[in-house]
C-alpha positions as CSV (number, residue, x, y, z in Angstrom):
1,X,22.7,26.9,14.9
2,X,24.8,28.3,12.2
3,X,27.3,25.4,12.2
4,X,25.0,22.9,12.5
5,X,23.4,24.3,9.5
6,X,26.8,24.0,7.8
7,X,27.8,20.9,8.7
8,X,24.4,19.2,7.8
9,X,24.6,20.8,4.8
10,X,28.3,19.3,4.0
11,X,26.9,15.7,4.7
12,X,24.3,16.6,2.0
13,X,26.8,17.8,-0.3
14,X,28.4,14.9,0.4
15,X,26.3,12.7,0.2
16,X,24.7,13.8,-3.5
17,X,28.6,14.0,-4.3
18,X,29.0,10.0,-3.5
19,X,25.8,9.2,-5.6
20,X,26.0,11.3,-8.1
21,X,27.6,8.9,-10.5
22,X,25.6,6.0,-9.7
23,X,21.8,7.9,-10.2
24,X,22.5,9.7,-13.3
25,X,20.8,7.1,-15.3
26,X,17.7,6.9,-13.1
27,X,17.1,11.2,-12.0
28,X,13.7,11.2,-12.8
29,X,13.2,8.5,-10.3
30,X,14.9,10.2,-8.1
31,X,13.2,12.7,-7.9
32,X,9.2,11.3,-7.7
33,X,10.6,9.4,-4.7
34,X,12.0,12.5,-3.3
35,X,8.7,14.4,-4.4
36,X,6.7,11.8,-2.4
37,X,8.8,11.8,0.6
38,X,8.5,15.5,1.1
39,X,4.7,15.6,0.3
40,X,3.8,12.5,2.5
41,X,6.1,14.4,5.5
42,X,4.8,17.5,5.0
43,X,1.1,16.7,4.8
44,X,1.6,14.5,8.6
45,X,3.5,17.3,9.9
46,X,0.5,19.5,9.3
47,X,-1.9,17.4,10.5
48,X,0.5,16.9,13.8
49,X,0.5,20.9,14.0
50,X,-3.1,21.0,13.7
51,X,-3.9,19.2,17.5
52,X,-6.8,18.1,15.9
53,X,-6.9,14.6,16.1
54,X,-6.4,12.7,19.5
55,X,-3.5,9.9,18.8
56,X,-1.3,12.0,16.3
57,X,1.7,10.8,18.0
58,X,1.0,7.3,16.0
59,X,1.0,9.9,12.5
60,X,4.3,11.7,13.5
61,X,5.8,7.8,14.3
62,X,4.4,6.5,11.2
63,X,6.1,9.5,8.9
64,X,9.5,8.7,10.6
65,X,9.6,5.3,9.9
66,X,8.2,5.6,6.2
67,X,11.0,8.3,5.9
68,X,13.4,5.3,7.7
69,X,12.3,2.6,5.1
70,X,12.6,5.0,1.9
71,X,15.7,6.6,2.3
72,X,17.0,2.5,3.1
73,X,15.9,1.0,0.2
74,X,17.8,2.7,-2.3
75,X,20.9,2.1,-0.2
76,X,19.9,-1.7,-0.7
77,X,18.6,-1.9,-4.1
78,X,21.4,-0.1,-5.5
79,X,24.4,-0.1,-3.0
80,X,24.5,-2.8,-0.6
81,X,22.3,-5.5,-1.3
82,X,21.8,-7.9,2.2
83,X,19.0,-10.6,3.0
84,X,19.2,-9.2,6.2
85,X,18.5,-5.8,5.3
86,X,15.2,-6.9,3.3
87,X,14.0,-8.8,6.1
88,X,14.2,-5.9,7.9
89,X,12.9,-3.7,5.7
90,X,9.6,-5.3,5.4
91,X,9.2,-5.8,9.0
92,X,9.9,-2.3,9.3
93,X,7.0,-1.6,6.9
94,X,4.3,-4.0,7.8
95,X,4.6,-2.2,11.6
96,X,4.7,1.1,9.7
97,X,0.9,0.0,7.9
98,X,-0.4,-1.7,11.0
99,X,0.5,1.7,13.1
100,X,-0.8,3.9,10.1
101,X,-4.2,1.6,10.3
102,X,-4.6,2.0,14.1
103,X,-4.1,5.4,13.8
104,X,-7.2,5.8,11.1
105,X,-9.1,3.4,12.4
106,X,-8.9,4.8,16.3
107,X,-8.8,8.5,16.0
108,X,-10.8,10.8,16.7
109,X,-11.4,14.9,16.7
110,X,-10.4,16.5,19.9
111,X,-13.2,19.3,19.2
112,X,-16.5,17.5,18.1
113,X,-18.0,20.4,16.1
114,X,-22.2,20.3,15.5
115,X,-23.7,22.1,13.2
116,X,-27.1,22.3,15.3
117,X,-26.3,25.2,17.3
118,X,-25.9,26.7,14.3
119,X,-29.6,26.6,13.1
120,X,-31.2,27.0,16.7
C-alpha cells in the first residue's frame, strides 16, 4: 500500500510538473473544474454508500465516465487536439446523460418509509 501510495503520488507530481507551464494563465479555471469534479464524485459516492436506492450501480458508472470525459477534455482543448477525439468525447457524454436519466427516471428506494404508522 505504501508504494502504491508513492508511486501514484509521483505520477501526480508529474503530471502537475508537465502542466504546470501551460495552465498558469488559466488556474482559476483549473480549479472550478477540479472543484466540480470532486464535489460531483463525492456526492454519487455517498449516495452509492448509502444502499438506498435500487439501481446505484448506473450512479457509480455515470460518475466514472463524467470523471473519464473531464479529465479528457483539457487534454484535447489544450494539448492534443483530434476530430477523433471530439467524436468520441460526445458520444462518451450523450451515454453518460442517457445513463444519468435512466437512472433518475427508474429508481427507486429500497426501504419505502410511511409515515402512517407513525400516527396510528
Amino acid at each position: 500500500m505504501v508504494i502504491t501510495l508513492g508511486l501514484i503520488s509521483y505520477l501526480v507530481y508529474a503530471v502537475f510538473d508537465l502542466t504546470l507551464p501551460f495552465i498558469k494563465d488559466i488556474i482559476p479555471f483549473v480549479i472550478v473544474s477540479i472543484t466540480g469534479l470532486l464535489v460531483y464524485s463525492g456526492i454519487s459516492y455517498l449516495v452509492y454508500s448509502m444502499d438506498i436506492y435500487k439501481g446505484r450501480i448506473k450512479l457509480i458508472v455515470t460518475a466514472c465516465a463524467w470523471m473519464f470525459i473531464h479529465s479528457i477534455i483539457p487534454i484535447n482543448e489544450l494539448f492534443y487536439h483530434d476530430h477523433i477525439l471530439d467524436i468520441f468525447i460526445i458520444t462518451i457524454q450523450i451515454l453518460d446523460i442517457y445513463v444519468f436519466m435512466k437512472f433518475l427516471l427508474e429508481t427507486e428506494p429500497k426501504v419505502v418509509k410511511t409515515n402512517r404508522e407513525n400516527y396510528l
